[in-house]
C-alpha positions in Angstrom: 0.0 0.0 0.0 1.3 3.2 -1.0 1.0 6.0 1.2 0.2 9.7 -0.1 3.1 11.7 0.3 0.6 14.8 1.6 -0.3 12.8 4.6 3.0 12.0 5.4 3.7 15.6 5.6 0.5 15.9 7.5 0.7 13.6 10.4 4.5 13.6 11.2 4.3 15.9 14.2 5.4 14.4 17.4 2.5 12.5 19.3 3.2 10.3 22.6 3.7 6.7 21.9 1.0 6.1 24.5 2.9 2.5 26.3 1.0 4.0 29.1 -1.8 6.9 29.8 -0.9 9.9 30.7 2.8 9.5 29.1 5.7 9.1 31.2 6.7 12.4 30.4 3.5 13.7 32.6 4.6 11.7 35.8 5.3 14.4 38.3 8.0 14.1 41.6 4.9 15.4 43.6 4.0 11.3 43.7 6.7 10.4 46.9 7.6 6.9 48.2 4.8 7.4 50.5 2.5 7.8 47.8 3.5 4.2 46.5 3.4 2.3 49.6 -0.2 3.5 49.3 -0.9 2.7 46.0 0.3 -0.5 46.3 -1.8 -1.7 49.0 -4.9 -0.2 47.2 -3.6 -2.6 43.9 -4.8 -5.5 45.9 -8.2 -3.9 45.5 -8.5 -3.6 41.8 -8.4 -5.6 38.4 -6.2 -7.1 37.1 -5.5 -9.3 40.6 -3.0 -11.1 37.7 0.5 -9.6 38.9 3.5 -8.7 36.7 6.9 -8.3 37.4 9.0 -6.3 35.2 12.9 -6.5 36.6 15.1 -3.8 35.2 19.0 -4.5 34.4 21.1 -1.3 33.9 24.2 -2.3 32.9 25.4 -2.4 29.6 29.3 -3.3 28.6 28.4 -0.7 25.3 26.2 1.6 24.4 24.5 1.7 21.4 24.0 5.5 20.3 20.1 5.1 19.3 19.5 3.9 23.2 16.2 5.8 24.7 16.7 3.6 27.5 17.7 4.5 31.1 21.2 2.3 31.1 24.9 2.5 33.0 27.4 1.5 31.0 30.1 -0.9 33.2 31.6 -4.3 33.4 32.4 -4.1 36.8 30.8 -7.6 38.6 31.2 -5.7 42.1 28.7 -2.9 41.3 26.4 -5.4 39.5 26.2 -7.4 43.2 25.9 -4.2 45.1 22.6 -3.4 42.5 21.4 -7.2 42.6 21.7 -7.1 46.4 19.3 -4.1 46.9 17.0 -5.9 43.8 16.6 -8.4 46.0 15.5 -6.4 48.6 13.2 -4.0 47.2 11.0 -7.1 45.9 10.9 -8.1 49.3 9.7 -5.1 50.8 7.2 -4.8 47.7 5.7 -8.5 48.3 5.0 -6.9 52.3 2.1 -5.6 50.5 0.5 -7.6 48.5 -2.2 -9.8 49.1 -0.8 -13.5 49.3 -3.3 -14.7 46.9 -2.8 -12.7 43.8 -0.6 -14.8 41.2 1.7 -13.7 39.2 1.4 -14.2 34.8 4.3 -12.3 33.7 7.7 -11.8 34.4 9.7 -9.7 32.3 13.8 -8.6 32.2 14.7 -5.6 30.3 17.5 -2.9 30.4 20.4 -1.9 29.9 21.2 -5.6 28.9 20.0 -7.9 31.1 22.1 -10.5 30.1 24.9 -9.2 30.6 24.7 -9.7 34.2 26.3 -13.0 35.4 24.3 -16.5 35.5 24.6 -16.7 38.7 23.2 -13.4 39.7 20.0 -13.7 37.9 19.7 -17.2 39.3 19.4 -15.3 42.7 16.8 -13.3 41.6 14.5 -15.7 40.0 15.0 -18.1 43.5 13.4 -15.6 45.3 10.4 -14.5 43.2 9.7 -18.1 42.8 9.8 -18.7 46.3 8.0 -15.5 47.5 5.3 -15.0 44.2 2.7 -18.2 43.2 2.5 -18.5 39.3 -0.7 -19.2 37.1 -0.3 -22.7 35.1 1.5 -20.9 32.1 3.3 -17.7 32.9 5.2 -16.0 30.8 8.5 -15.2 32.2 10.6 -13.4 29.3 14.3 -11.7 29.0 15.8 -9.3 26.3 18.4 -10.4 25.5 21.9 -9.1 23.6 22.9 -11.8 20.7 26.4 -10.5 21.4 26.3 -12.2 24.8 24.4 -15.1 24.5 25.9 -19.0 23.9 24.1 -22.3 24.7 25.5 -22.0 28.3 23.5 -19.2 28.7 20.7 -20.1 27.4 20.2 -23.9 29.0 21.1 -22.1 32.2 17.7 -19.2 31.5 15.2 -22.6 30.5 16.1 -24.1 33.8 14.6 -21.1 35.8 11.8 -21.5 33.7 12.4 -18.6 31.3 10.3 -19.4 27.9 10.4 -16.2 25.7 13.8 -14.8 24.5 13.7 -11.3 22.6 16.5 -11.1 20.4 17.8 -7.6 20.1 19.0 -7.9 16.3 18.4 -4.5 15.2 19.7 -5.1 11.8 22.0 -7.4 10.1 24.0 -5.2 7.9 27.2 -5.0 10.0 27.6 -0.9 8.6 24.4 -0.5 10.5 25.5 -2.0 13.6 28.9 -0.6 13.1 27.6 3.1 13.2 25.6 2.7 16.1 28.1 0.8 18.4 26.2 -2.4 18.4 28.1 -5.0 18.4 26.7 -8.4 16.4 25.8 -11.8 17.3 28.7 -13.9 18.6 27.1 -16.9 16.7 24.4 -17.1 13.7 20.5 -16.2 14.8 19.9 -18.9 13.5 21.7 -21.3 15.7 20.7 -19.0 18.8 16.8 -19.4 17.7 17.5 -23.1 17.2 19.1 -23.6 20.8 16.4 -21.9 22.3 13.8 -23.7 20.5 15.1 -27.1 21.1 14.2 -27.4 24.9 10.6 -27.0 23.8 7.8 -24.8 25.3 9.9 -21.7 24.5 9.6 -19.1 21.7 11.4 -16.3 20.1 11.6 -12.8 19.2 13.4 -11.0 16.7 13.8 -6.8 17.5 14.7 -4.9 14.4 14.8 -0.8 14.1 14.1 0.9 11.3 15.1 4.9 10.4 18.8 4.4 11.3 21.7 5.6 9.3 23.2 3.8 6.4 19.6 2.0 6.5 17.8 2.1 3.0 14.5 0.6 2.0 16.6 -2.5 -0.1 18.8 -3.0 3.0 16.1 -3.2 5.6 13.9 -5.7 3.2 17.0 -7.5 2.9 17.3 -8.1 6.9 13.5 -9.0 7.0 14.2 -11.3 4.5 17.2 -13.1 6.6 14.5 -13.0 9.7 11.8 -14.8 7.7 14.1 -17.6 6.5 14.7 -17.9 10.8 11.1 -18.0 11.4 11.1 -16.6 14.7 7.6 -16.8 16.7 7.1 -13.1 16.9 9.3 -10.2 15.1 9.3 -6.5 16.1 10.3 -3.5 13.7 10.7 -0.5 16.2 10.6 3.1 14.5 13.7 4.7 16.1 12.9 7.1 18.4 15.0 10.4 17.7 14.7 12.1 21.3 18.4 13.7 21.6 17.2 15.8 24.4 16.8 12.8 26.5 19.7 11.1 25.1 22.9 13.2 24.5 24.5 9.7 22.4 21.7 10.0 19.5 23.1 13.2 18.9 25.8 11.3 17.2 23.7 9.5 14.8 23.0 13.1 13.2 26.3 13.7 11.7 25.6 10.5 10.0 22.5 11.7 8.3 19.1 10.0 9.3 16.9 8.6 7.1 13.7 11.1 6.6 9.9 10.6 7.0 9.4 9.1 3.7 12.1 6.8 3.8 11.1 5.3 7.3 8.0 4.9 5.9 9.0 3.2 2.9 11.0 1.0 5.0 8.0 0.0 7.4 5.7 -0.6 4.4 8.3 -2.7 2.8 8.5 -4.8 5.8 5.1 -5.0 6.5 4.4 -6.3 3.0 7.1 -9.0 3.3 6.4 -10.4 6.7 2.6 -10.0 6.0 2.8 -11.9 2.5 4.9 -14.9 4.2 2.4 -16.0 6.9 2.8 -12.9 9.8 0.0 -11.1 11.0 0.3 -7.2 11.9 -0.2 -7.0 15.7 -0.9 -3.2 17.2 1.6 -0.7 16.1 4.9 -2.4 15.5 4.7 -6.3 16.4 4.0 -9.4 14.2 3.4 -13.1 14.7 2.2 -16.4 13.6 -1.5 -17.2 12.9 -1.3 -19.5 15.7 0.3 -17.3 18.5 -1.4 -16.2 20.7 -1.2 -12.3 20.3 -2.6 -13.1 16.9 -5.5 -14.8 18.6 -6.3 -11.9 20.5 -5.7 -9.8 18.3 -8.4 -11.3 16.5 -10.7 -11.5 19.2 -10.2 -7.8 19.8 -8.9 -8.5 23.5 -4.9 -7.7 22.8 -3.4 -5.8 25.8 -0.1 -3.3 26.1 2.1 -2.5 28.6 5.5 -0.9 28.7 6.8 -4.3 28.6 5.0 -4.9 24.8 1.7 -6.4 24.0 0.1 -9.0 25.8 -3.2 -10.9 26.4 -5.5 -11.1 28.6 -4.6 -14.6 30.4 -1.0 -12.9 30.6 -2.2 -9.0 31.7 -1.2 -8.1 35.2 -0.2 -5.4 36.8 3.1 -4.4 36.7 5.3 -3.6 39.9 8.9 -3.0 38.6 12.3 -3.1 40.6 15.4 -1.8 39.6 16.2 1.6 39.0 14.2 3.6 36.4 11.5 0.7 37.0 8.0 2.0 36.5 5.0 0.0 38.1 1.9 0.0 36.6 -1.1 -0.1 38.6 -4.4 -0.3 37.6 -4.7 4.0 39.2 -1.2 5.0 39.6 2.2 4.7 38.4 5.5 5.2 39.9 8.9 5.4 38.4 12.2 4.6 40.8 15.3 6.4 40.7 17.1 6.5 37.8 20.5 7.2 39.0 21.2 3.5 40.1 23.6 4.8 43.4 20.5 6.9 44.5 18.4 3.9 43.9 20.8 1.1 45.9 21.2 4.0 48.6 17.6 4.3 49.3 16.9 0.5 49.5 19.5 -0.2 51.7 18.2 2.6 54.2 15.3 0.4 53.8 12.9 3.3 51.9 11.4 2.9 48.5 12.9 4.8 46.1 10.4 6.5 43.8 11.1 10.2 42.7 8.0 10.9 40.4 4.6 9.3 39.6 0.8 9.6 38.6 -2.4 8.8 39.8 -5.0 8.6 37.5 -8.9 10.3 38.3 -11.4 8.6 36.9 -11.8 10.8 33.3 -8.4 9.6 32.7 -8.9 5.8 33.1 -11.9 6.5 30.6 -9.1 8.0 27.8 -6.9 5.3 28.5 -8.9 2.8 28.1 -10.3 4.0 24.6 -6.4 4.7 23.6 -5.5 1.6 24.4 -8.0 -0.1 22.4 -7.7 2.1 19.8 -3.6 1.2 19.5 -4.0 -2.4 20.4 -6.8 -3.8 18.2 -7.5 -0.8 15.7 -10.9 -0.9 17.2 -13.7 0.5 19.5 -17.4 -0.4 20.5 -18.9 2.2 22.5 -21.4 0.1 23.7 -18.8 -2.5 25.4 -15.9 0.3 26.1 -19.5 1.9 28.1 -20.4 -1.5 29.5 -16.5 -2.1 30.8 -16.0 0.8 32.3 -19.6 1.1 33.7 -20.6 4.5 32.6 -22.9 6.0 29.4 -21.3 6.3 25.9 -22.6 9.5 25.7 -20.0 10.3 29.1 -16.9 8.4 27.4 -17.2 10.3 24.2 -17.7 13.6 26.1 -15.0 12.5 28.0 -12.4 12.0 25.1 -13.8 15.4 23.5 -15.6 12.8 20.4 -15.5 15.3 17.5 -17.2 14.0 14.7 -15.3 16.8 12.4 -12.1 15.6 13.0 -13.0 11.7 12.5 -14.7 12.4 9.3 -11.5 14.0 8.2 -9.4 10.8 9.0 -12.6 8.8 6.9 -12.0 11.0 4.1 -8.4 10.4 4.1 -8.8 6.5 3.9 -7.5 6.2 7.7 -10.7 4.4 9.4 -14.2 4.0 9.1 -17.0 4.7 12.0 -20.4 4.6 12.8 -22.2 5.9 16.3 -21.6 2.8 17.5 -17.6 1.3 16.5 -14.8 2.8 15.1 -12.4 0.4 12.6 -8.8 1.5 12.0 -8.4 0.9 8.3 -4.8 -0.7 6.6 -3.3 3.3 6.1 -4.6 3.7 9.1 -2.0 1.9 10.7 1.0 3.8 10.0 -0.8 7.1 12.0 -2.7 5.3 14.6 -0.5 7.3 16.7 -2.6 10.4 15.6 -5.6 8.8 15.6 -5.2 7.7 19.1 -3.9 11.3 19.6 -6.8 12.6 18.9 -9.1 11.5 21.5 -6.6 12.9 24.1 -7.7 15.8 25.5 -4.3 16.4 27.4 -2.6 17.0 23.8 -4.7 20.2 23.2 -2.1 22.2 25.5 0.7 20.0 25.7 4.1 21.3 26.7 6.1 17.9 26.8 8.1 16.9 24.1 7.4 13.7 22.1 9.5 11.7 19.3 7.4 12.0 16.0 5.0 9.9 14.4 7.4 8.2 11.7 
């Protein structure tokens, strides 16, 4: 499908990426540790009762200059135990309250590079959740994972503490690319990686690509999702790189190289699109695809796919979240809460036995409305009024006042080919899809006088 140059031009203004309502960038250090001890005993009270953990690893031995992420960059084993130690600790001192009976669906490692951080420490950390946290029959406990540190070792070591979903940070597999952002490449083939995983059984496998890089063309990036087809992962992810240099200093780098432009990301996300959707994919939400038989395509069909700032999930798997680790944010069903980000701060505070959470939000009830219709809006590409009204347990005549429903404007997005709607449903269309970031913008009344800054659409 090609997409009209004009509305390129049109809808590539910065818009949140809405992994949560409001955006982090609205959290506010009014929300103290306090605040959270709070918040977390009122979680007991409220759906999900599902619980997911998300565990945040720092360290990285490089950084990669198109990093948004909140990382340290060391190889030092003694400030890694230090940081584990206090880890360990902070999920303690979380599990003091939280009902007993709540189980948990999802556990999820990110960073920084999680697996960069010795066996033996994560083996630590997994004892104790396992010993402190009941599971549901089929969790999903997942790790991203660097290709550059990964062996068989490593992995056979992960599947015996029950991990069963590895992401794959590839990124790209022209070694230019790779070269020009200080990534370094897989150690050993992805295809031999996937294959290790795959052959304890019961475990799948991601593939993480970025798109909008320098160096990267349309023929080069259909030539790397033409080496990730042939590996068949399970699921495979084409992030838009997020150009936010005034969060991250490094990306400022990746100028002198000359970035790719609006038309050309686009023309690399359609050309990826088209060749994972015409050999068996199915889209999933904004930037995810997977088998027929997965089960985010099952959801996905059944209109009940979920998001979190760990990815998309479903509904057996949707929890929620209570993160450790510096830079961790929970999120609760009417607050969040970020930690520290500076990771001494955050090991400091622990240790003193105090919850280290500098800024957070707690949703009112108007908000919980707008994120709900957001959500669906960027998960499934679709929304009944009728059932958002019968969820939520108010009118649809309050939920569309409450998202500031202007008719005008979704006419304008009809006319443009971008989705169709009635009084009762609204269906993201196929062009739709590449600005369902504006779409989704647009029933945010918070963007009418926004002052925070947000990484474009494309």
């Amino acid at each position: 499908m090609q997409i009209p140059q004009q509305l390129i031009e049109k809808y590539n203004r910065p818009v949140p990426r809405y992994t949560s309502y409001p955006p982090a960038n609205f959290f506010t250090t009014g929300f103290r540790p306090e605040d959270y001890v709070r918040v977390l005993e009122h979680s007991n009270t409220e759906l999900p009762q599902n619980i997911s953990i998300y565990i945040h690893i720092p360290f990285c031995p490089k950084i990669c200059y198109y990093c948004g992420c909140n990382t340290h960059l060391t190889k030092d084993q003694n400030k890694m135990r230090v940081y584990v130690d206090a880890l360990k600790k902070e999920i303690l001192m979380v599990r003091g309250y939280l009902d007993k009976t709540r189980k948990v669906s999802q556990v999820h490692w990110g960073g920084g590079t999680p697996n960069s951080l010795p066996i033996e420490m994560i083996e630590e950390i997994m004892e104790l959740v396992h010993a402190n946290f009941d599971f549901i029959e089929k969790p999903e406990i997942a790790m991203e994972c660097h290709p550059a540190m990964l062996d068989k070792t490593f992995i056979d070591k992960l599947v015996a503490l029950k991990f069963n979903r590895f992401s794959l940070g590839i990124q790209d597999f022209d070694d230019k690319v790779l070269d020009n952002v200080n990534r370094d490449p897989s150690i050993l083939p992805v295809k031999e990686l996937v294959d290790m995983i795959r052959s304890h059984g019961n475990t799948a496998v991601n593939l993480d690509f970025i798109y909008g890089l320098p160096f990267q063309t349309e023929v080069s990036f259909a030539n790397t999702i033409s080496q990730a087809i042939e590996i068949s992962p399970d699921r495979l992810v084409t992030f838009s790189y997020a150009h936010v240099p005034w969060v991250r200093k490094a990306q400022k780098i990746l100028e002198t190289q000359g970035l790719p432009g609006a038309e050309e990301k686009l023309g690399m996300f359609q050309t990826g699109f088209r060749l994972l959707t015409e050999n068996g994919y199915d889209a999933i939400g904004l930037d995810h695809f997977a088998k027929p038989d997965d089960e985010l395509s099952v959801a996905f069909r059944g209109k009940t796919l979920h998001r979190n700032f760990q990815g998309y999930c479903t509904r057996e798997t949707t929890g929620q979240v209570y993160a450790f680790g510096a830079t961790g944010i929970s999120q609760l069903e009417s607050a969040y809460a970020q930690n520290a980000k500076d990771t001494n701060t955050y090991v400091k505070s622990i240790n003193e036995g105090r919850f280290t959470v500098e800024k957070g939000y707690e949703l009112n009830p108007a908000q919980k409305i707008i994120r709900h219709v957001i959500n669906e809006i960027m998960c499934n590409y679709y929304i009944s009024w009728s059932e958002a009204a019968q969820l939520l347990q108010v009118s649809e005549k309050e939920i569309m006042k409450t998202v500031n429903y202007e008719i005008q404007q979704l006419e304008e997005f009809s006319g443009e080919g971008l989705l169709t709607f009635t009084d009762h449903e609204l269906t993201v269309l196929d062009g739709g899809k590449f600005f369902v970031r504006n779409i989704a913008a647009s029933f945010d009344p918070g963007m009418k006088n926004a002052t925070q800054k947000f990484s474009k659409a494309l």
